[in-house]
N, CA, C and O atoms as a MOPAC input file, in Angstrom:
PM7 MOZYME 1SCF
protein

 N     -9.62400 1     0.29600 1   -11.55600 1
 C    -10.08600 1     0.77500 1   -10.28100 1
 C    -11.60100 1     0.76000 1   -10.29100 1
 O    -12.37800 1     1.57600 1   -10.78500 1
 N    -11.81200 1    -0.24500 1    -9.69800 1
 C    -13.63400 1    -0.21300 1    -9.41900 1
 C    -14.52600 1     0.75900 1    -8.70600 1
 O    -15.68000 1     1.01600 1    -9.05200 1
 N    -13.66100 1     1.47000 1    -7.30300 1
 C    -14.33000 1     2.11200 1    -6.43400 1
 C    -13.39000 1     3.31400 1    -6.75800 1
 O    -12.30500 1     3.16900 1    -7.32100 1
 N    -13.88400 1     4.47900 1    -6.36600 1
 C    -13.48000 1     5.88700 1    -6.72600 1
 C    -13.96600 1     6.32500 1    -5.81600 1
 O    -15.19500 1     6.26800 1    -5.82900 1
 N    -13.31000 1     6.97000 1    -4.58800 1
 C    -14.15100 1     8.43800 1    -4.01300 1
 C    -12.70100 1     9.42700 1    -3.56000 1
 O    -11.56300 1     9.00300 1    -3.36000 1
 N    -13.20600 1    10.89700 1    -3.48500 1
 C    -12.56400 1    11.37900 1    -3.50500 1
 C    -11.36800 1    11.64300 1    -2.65300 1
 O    -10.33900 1    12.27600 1    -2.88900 1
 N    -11.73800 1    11.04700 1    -1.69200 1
 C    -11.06200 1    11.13600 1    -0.32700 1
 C    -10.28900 1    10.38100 1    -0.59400 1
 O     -9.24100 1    10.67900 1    -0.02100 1
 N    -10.15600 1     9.19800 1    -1.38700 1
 C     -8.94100 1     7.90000 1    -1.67100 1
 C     -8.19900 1     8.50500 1    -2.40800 1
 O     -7.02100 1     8.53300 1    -2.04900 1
 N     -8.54900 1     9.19300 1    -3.65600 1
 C     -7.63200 1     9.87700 1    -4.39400 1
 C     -6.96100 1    10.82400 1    -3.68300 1
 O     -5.75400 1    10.58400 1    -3.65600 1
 N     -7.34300 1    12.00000 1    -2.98200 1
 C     -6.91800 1    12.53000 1    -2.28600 1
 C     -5.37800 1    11.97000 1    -1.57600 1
 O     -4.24200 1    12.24700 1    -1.96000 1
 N     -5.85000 1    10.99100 1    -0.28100 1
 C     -5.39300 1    10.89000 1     0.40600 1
 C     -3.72100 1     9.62800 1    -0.34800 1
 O     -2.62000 1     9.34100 1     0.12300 1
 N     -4.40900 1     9.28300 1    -1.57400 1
 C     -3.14600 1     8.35500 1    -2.31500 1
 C     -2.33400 1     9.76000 1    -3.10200 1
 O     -1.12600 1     9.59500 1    -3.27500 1
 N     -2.69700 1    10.58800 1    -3.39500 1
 C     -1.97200 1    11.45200 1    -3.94600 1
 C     -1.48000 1    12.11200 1    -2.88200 1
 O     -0.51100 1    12.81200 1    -3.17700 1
 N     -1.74700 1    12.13700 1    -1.93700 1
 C     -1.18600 1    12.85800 1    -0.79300 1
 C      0.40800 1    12.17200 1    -0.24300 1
 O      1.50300 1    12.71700 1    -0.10600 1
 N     -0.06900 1    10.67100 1    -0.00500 1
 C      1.12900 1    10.01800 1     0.10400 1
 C      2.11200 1    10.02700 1    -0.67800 1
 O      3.24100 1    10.29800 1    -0.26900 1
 N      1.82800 1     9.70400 1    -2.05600 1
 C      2.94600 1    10.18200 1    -3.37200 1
 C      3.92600 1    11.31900 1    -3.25500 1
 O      5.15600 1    11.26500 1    -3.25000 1
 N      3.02100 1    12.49800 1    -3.15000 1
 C      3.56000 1    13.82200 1    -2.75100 1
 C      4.66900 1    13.85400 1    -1.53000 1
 O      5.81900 1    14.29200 1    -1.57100 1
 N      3.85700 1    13.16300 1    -0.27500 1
 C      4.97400 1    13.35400 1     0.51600 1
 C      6.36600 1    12.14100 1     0.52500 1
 O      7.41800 1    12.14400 1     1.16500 1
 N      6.04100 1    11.58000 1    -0.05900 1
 C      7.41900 1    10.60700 1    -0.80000 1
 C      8.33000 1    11.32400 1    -1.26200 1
 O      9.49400 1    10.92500 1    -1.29200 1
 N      8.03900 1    12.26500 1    -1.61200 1
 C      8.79200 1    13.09400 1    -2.64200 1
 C      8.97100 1    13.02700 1    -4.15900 1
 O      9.76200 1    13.47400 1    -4.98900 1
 N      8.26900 1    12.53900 1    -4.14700 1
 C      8.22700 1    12.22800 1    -6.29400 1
 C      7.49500 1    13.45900 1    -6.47300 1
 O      6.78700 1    14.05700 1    -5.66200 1
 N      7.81200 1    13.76800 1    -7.79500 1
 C      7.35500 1    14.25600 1    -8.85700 1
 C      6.61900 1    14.20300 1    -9.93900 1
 O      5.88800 1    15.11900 1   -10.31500 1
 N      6.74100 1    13.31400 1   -10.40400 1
 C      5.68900 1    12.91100 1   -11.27300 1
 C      5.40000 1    11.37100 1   -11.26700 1
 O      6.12700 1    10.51500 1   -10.76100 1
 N      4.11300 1    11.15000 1   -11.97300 1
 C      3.49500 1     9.88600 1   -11.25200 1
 C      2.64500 1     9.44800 1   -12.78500 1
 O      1.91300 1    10.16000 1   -13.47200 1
 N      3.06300 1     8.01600 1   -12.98900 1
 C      1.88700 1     7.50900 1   -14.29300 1
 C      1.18300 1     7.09900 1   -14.01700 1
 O      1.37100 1     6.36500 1   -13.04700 1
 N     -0.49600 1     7.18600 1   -14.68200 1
 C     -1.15900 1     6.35500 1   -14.30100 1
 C     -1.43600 1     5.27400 1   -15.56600 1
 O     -1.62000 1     5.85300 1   -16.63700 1
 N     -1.49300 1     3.89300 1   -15.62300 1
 C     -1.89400 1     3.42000 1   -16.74200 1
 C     -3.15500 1     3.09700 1   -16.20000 1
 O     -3.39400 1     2.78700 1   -15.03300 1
 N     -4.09800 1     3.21700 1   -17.33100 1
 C     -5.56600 1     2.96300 1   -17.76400 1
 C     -6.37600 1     3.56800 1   -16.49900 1
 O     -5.94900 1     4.29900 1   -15.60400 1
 N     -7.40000 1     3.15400 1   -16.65500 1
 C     -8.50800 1     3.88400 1   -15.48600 1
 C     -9.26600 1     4.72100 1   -16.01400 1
 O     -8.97100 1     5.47200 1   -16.94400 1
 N    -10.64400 1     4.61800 1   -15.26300 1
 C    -11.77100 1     5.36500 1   -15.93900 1
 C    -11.87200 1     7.02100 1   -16.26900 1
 O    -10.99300 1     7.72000 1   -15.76300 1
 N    -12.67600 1     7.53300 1   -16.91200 1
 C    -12.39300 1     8.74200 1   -16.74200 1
 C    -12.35100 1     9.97300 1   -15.64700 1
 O    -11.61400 1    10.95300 1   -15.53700 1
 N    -13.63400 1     9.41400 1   -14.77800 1
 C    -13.07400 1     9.97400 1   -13.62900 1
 C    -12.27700 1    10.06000 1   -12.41200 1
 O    -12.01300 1    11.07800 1   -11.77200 1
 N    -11.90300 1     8.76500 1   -12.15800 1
 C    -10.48500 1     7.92600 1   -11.73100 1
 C     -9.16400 1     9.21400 1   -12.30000 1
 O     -8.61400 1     9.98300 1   -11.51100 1
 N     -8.95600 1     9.18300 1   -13.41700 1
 C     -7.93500 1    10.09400 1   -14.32500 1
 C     -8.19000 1    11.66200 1   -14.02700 1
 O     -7.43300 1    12.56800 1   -13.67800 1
 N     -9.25500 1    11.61700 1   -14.24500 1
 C     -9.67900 1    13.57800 1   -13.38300 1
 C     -9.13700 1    13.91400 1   -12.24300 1
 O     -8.33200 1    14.75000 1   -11.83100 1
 N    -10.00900 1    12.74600 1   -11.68400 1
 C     -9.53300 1    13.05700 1    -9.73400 1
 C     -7.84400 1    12.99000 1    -9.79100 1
 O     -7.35800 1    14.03500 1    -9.35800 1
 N     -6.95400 1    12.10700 1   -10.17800 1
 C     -5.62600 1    12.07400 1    -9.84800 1
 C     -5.03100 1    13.07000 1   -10.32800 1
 O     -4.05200 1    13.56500 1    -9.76800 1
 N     -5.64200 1    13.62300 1   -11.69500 1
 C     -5.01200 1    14.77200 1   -12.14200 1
 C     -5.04100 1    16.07700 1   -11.26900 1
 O     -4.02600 1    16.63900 1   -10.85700 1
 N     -6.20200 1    16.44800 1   -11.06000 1
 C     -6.58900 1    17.46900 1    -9.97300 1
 C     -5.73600 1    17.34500 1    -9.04200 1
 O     -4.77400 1    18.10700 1    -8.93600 1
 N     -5.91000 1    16.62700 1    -8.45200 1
 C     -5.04900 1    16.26900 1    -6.77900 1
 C     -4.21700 1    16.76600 1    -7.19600 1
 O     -3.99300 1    17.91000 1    -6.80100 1
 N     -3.19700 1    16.06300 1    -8.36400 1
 C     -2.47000 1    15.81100 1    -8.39900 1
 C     -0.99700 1    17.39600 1    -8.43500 1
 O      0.13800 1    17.52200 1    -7.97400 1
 N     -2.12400 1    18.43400 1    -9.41200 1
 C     -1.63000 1    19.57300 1    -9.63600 1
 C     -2.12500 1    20.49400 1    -8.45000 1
 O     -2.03500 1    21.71400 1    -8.59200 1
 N     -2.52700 1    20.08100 1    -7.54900 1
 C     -2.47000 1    20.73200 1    -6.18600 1
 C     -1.68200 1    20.42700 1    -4.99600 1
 O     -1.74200 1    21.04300 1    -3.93200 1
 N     -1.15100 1    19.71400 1    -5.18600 1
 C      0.20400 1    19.16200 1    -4.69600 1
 C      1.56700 1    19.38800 1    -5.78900 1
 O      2.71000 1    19.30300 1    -5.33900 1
 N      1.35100 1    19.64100 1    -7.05400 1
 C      2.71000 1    19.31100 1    -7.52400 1
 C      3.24700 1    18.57800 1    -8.37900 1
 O      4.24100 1    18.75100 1    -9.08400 1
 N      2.39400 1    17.57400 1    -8.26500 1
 C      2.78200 1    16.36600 1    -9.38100 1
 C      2.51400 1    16.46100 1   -10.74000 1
 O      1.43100 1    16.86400 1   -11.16400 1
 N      3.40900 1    16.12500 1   -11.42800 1
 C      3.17200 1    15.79800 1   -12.94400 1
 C      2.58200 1    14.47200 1   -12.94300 1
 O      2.74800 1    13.59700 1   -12.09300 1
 N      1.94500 1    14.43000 1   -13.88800 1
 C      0.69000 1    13.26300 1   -13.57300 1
 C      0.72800 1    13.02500 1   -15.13400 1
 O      0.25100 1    13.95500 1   -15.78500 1
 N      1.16700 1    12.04300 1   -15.78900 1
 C      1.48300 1    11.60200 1   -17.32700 1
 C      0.31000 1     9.85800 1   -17.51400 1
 O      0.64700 1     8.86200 1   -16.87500 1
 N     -0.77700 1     9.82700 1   -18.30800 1
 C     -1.73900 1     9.22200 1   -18.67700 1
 C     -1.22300 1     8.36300 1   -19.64900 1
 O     -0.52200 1     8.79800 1   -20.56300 1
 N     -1.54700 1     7.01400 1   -19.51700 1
 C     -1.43800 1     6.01600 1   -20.51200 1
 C     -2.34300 1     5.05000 1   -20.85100 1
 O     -2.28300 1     3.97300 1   -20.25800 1
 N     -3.19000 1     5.23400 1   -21.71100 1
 C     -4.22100 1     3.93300 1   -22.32900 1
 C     -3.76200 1     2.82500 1   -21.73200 1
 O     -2.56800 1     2.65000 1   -21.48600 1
 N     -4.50900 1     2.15600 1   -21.51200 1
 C     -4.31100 1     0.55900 1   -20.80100 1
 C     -3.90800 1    -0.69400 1   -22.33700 1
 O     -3.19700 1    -1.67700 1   -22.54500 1
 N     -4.88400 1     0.15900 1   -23.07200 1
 C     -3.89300 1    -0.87400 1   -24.57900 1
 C     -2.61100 1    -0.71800 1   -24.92300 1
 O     -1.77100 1    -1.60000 1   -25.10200 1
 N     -2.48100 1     0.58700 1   -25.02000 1
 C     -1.28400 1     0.93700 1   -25.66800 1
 C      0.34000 1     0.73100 1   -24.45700 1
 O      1.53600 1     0.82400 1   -24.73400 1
 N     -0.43400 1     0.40400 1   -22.99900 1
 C      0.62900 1     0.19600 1   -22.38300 1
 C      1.47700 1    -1.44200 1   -22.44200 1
 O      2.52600 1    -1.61600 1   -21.82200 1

């Protein structure tokens, strides 16, 4: 993910949420890319499970 602002994360974790899922992986992505989704993510609900981009 090249571009990051908060409002994208936001508003993509928002959609997830109202899908109805539960938890959501992200593979690889920068560190603050991984912050922001996490955050969102536990303000909505989601389990949010991280995976190195090598090891995936």
């Amino acid at each position: 993910m090249d571009v990051n602002t908060e409002s994208f994360v936001s508003q993509l974790v928002k959609l997830v949420a109202e899908a109805g899922l539960k938890d959501v992986e992200v593979i690889g992505g920068g560190k603050d890319w991984i912050s922001d989704v996490e955050r969102e993510g536990l303000k909505r609900g989601l389990h949010v499970t991280v995976h190195n981009l090598a090891s995936a």
